[in-house]
One Martini backbone bead per residue (centre of mass of N, CA, C, O) as a GRO file, in nm:
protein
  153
    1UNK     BB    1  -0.394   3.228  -4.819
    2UNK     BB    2  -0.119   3.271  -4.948
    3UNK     BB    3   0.216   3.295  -4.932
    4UNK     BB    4   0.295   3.559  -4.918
    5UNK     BB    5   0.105   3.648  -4.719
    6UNK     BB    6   0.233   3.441  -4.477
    7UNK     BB    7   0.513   3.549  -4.463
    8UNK     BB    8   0.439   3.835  -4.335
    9UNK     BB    9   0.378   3.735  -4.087
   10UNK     BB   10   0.410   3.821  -3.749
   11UNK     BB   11   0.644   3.623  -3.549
   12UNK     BB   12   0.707   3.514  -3.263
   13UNK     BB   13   0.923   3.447  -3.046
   14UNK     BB   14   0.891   3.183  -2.835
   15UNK     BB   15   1.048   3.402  -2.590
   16UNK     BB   16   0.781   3.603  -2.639
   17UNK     BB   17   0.563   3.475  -2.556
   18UNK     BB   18   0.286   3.385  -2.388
   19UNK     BB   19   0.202   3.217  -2.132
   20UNK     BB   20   0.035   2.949  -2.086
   21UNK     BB   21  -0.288   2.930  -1.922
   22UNK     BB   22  -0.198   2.642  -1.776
   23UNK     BB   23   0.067   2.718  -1.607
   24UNK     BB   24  -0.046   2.939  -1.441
   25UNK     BB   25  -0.294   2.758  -1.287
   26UNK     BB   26  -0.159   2.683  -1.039
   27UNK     BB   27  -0.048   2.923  -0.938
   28UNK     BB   28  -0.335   3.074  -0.907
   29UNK     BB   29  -0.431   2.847  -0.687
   30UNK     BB   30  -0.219   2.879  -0.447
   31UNK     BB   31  -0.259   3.184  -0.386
   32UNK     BB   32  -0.557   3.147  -0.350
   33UNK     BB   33  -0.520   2.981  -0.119
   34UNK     BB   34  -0.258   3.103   0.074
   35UNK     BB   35  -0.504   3.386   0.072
   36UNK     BB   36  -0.711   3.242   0.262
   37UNK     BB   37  -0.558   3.150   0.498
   38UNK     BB   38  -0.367   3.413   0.604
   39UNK     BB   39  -0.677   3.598   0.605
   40UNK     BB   40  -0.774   3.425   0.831
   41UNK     BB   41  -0.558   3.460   1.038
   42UNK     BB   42  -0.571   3.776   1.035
   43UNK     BB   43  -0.886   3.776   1.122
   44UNK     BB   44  -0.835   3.617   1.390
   45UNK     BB   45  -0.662   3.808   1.546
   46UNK     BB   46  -0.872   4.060   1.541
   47UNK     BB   47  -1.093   3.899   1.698
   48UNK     BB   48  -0.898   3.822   1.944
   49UNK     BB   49  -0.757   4.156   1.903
   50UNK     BB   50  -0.916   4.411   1.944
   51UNK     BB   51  -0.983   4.741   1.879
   52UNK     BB   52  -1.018   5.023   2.024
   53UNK     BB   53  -1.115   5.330   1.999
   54UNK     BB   54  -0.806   5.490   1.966
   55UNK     BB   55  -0.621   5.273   1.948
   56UNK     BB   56  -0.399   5.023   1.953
   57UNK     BB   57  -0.303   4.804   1.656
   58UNK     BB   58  -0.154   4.526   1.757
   59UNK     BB   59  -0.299   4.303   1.526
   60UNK     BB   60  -0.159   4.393   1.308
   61UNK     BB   61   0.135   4.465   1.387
   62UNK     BB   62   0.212   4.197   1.441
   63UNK     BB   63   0.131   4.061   1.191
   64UNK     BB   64   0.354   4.221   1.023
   65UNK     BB   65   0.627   4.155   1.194
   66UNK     BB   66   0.588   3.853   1.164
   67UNK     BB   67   0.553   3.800   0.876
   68UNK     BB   68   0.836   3.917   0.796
   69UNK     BB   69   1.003   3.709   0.933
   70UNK     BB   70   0.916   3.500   0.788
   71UNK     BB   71   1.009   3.575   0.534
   72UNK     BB   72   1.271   3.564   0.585
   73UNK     BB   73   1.348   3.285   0.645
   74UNK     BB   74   1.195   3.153   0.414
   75UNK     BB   75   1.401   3.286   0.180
   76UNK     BB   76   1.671   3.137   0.316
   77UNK     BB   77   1.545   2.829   0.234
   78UNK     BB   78   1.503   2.879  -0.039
   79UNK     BB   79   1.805   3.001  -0.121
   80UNK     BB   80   2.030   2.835   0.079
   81UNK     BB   81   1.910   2.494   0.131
   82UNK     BB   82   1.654   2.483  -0.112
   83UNK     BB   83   1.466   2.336  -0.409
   84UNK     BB   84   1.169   2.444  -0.444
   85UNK     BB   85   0.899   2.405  -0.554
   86UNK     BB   86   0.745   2.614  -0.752
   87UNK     BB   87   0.452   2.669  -0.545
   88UNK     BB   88   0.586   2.739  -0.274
   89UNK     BB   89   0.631   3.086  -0.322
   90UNK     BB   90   0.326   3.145  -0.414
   91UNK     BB   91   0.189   3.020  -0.131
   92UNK     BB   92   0.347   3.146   0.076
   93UNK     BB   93   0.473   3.425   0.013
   94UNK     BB   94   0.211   3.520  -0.142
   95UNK     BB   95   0.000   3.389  -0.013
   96UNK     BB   96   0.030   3.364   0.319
   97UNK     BB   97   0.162   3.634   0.372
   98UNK     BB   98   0.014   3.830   0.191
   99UNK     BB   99  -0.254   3.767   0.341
  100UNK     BB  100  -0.161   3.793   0.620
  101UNK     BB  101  -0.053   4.100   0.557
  102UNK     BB  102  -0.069   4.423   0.571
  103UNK     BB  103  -0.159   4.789   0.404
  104UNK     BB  104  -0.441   4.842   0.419
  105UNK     BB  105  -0.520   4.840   0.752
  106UNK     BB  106  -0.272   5.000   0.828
  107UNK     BB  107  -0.385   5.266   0.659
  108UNK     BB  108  -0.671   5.302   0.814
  109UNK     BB  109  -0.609   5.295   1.050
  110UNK     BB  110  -0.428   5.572   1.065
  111UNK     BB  111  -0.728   5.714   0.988
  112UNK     BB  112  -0.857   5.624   1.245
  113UNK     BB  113  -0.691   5.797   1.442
  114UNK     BB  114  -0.699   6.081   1.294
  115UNK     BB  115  -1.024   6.058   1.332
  116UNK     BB  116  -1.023   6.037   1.646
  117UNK     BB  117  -0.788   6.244   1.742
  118UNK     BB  118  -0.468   6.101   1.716
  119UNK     BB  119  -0.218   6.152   1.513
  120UNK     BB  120   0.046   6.058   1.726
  121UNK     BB  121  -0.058   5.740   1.681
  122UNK     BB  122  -0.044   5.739   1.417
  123UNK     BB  123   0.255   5.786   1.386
  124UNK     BB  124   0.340   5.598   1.506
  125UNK     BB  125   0.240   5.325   1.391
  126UNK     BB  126   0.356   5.408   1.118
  127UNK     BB  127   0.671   5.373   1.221
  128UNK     BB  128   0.688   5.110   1.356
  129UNK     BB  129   0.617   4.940   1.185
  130UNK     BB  130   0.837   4.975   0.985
  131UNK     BB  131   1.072   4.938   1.178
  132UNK     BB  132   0.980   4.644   1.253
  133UNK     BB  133   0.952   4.490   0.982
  134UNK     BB  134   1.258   4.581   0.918
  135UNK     BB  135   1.356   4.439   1.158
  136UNK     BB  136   1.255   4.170   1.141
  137UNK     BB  137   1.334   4.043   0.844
  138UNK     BB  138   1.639   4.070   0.917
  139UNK     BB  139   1.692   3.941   1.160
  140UNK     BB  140   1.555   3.637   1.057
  141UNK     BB  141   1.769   3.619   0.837
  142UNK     BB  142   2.037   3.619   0.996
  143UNK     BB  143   1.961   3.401   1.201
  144UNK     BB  144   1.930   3.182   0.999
  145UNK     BB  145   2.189   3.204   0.888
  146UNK     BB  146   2.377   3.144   1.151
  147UNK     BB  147   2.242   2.834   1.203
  148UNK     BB  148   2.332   2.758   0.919
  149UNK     BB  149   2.649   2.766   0.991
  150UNK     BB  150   2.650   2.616   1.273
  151UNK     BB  151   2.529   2.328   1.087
  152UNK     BB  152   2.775   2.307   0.913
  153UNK     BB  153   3.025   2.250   1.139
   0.00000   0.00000   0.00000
């Protein structure tokens, strides 16, 4: 290559560069390590509350209505407490608790009451669990709020 043909050649600026995969590797280390835990957790759970055919999945709903309330916690105590090492947040946040709560779960349920024709327990189902996901998130973190100002007085 001449030299004016390397000049017209475009560099990315430094900022826009693709993060080096050596960088990302522990990233994705962490994550799937963290959710080989949760979903093993989350396997536990269900193995000792199986659901009845046409029941109400109790081990779904709890599994996730804890997951969220933990993850409430979590992030109040990563941002306004300590500042956690940077795999921190992809191993628990993401990694464990990711792989503890579930959509994918809480969906077949929702379609195997409808297919068992249960409707109104697969609709009331889908109501609580996401009424509860959300009411269980905010209080536990507004709990955490609390208890860290009452900590710091």
């Amino acid at each position: 290559m001449t030299a004016p043909e390397a000049e017209s050649i475009p560099v990315r600026p430094a900022s826009r560069r693709r993060p080096d995969w050596r960088a990302q590797a522990p990233v994705v280390a962490v994550v799937a390590l963290g959710g080989a835990l949760g979903a093993s957790a989350r396997y536990a759970l269900t193995v000792a509350w199986p659901t009845p055919p046409g029941g109400f999945p109790w081990a779904t709903f709890w599994t996730n209505v804890i997951g969220c309330a933990v993850i409430g916690v979590f992030m109040v105590l990563i941002t306004d407490v300590w500042a956690a090492h940077r795999l921190v947040r992809p191993f628990f946040g993401t990694g464990v608790l990711g792989g503890f709560t579930t959509f994918s779960t809480y969906a077949v349920d929702i379609r195997k009451l409808v297919d068992a024709g249960r409707p109104g327990l697969g609709l009331a189902y889908l109501t609580a669990t996401l009424i509860a996901a959300l009411a269980a998130v905010w209080l536990a973190s507004a709990a955490a709020r609390r208890v860290l100002i009452r900590r710091q007085r």
